[in-house]
Backbone as CSV, one residue per row, in Angstrom:
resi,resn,N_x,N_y,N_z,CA_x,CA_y,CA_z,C_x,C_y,C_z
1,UNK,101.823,129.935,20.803,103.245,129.835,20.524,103.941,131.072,21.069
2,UNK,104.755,130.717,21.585,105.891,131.923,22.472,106.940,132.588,21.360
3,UNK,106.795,134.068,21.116,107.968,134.561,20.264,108.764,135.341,20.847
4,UNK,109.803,135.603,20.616,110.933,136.006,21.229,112.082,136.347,20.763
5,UNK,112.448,137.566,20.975,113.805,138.210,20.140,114.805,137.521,21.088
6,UNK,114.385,137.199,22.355,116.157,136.740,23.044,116.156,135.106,22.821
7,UNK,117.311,134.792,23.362,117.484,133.399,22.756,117.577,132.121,24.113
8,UNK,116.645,132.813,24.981,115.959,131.747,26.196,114.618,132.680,26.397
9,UNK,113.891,131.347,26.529,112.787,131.697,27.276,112.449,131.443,29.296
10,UNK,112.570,132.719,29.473,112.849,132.731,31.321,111.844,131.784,31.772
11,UNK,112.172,131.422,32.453,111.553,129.752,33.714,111.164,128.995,32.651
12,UNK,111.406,128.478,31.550,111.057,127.135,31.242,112.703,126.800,30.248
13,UNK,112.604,125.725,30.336,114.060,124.906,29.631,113.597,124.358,28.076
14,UNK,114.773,125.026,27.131,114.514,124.905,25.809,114.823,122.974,25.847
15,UNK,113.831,122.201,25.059,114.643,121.043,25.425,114.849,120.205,23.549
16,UNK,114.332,121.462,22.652,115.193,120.976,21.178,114.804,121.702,20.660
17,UNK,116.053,122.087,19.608,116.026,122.879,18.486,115.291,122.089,17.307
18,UNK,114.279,123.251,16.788,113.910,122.228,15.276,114.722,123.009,14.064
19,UNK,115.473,124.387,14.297,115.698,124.906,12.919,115.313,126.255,12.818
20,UNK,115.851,126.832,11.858,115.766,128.306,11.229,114.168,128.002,10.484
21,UNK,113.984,129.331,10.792,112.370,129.094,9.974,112.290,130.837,9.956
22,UNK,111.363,130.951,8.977,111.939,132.815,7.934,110.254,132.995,7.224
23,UNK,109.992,134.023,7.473,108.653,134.233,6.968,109.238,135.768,6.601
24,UNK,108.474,135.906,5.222,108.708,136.855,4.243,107.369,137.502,3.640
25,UNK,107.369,138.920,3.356,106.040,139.539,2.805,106.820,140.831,1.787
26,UNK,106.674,140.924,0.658,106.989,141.572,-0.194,105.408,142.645,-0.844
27,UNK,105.264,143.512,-0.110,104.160,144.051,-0.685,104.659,145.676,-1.378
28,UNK,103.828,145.569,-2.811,103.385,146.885,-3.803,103.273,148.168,-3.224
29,UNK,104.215,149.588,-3.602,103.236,150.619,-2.752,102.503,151.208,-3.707
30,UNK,101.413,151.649,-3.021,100.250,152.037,-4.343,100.642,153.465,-4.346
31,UNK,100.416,153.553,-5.866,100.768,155.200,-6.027,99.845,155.974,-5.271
32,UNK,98.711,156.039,-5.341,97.972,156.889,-4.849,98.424,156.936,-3.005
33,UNK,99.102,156.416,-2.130,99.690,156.383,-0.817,100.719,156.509,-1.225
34,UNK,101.629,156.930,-2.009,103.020,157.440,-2.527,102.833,158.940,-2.613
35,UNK,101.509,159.129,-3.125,101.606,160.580,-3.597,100.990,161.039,-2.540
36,UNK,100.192,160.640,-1.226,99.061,161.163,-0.118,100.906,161.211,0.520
37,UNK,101.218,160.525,0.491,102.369,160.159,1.391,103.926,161.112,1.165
38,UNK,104.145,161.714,-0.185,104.957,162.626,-0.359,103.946,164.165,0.303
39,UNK,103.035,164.244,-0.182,102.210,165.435,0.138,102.717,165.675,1.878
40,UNK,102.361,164.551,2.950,102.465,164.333,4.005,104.521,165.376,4.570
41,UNK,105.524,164.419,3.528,106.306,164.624,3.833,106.903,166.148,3.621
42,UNK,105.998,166.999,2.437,105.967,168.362,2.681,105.491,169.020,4.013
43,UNK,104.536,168.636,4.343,103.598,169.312,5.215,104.773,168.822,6.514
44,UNK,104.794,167.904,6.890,105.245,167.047,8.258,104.187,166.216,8.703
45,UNK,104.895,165.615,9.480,103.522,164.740,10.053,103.533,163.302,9.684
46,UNK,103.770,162.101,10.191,103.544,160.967,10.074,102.620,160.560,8.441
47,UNK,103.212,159.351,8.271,102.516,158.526,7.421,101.561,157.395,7.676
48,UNK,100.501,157.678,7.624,99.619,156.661,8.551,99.863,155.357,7.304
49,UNK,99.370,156.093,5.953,98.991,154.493,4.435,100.365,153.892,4.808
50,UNK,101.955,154.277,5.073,103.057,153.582,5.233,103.066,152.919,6.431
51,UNK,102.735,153.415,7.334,102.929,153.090,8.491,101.885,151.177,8.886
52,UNK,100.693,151.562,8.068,99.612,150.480,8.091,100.550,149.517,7.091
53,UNK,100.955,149.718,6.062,101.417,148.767,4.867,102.691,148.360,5.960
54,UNK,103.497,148.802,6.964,104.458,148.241,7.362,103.876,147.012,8.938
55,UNK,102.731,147.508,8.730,102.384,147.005,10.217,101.785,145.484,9.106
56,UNK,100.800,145.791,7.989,100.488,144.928,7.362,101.639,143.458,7.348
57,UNK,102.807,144.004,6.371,104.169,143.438,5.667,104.767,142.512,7.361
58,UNK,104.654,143.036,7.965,105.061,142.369,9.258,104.247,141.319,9.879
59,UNK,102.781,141.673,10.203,101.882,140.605,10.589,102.457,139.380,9.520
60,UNK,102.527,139.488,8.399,102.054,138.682,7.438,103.625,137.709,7.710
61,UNK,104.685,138.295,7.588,105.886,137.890,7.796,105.961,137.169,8.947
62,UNK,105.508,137.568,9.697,105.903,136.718,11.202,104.707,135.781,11.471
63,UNK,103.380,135.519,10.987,102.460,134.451,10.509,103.297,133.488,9.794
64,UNK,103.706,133.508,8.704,104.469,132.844,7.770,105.495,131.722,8.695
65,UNK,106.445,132.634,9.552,107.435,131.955,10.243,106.615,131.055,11.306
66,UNK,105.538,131.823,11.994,105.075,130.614,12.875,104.533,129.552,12.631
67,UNK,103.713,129.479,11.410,103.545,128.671,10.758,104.242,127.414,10.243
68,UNK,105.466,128.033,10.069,106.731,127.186,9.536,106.957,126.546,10.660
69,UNK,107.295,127.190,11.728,108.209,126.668,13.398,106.463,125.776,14.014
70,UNK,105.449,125.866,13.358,104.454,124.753,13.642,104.573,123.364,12.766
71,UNK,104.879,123.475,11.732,105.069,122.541,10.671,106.307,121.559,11.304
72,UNK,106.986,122.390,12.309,108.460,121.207,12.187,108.029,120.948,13.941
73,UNK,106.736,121.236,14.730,106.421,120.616,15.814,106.742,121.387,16.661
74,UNK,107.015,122.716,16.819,108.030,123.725,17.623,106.728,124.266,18.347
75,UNK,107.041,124.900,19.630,105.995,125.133,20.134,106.364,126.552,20.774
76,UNK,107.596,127.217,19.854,108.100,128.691,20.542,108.961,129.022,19.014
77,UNK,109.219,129.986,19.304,110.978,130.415,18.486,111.333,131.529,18.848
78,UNK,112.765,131.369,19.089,113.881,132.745,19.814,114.621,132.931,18.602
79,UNK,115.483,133.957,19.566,115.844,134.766,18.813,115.589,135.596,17.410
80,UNK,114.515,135.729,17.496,113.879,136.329,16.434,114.338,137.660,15.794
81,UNK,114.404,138.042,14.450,115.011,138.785,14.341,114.244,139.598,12.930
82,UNK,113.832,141.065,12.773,112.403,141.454,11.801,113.896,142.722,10.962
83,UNK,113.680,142.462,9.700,114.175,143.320,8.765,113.054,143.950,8.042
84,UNK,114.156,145.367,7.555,113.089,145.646,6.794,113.859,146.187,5.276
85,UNK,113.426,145.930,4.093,114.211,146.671,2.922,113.298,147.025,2.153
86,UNK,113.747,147.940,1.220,113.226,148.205,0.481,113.866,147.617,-1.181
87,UNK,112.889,146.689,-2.038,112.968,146.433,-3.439,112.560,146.398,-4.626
88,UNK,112.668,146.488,-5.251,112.332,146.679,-7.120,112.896,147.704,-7.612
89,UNK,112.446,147.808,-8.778,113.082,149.601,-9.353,112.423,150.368,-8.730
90,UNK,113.431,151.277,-8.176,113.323,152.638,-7.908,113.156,152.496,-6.069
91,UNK,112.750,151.251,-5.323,112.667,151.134,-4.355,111.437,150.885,-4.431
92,UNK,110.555,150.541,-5.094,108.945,150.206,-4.937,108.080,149.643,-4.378
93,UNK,108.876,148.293,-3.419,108.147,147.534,-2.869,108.906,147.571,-1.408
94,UNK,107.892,147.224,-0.374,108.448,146.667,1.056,108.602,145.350,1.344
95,UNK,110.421,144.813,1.173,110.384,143.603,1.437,110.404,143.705,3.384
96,UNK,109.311,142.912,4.054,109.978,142.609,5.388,110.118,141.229,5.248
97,UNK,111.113,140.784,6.224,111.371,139.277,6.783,112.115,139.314,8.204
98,UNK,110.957,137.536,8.952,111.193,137.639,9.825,111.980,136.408,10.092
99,UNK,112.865,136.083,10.785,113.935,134.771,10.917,113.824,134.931,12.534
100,UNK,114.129,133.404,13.207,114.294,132.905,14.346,114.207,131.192,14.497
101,UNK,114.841,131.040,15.306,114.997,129.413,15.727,113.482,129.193,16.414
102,UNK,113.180,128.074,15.416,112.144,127.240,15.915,112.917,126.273,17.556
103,UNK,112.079,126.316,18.606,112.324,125.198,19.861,110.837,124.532,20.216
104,UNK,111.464,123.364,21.059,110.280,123.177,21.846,110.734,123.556,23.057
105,UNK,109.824,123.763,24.299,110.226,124.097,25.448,109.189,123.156,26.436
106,UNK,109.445,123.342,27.998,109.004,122.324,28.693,108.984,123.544,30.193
């Protein structure tokens, strides 16, 4: 399946839209990579435990959507588009989500 932030795919012709399709991953941060991870932000230096939990939260999000844009027969989706927030109390969790138009192409 072809993904794609722009909203054509070069040399082939979109020939139907199936729909918005949105894959979502809401993951926990563990204290113990909260506290390796403030330590980090004294010192300097990258966060590798954040950096993996964001690479994690994303795979999982954009699986989800292709999955979806397979379910409705789509064999691509554009315009794709990856957020990222942060939710619960205090900011605790990493919501990502990923949205884009399911197509078929030819």
């Amino acid at each position: 399946m072809l993904i794609t932030t722009t909203n054509s795919l070069e040399g082939h012709k979109i020939t139907s839209y199936k729909g918005l399709v949105v894959g979502e991953a809401i993951l926990g941060a563990n204290v113990f990579k909260d506290l390796f991870a403030s330590i980090r932000d004294i010192v300097g230096g990258r966060s590798g435990a954040y950096e993996e939990e964001l690479e994690r939260a994303r795979t999982i999000a954009i699986n989800e959507m292709q999955e979806r844009a397979q379910q409705l027969g789509a064999n691509a989706i554009v315009g794709v588009d990856i957020d990222y927030e942060t939710v619960g109390q205090g900011g605790s969790m990493l919501m990502v989500t990923a949205a884009g138009t399911a197509v078929t192409y030819s």
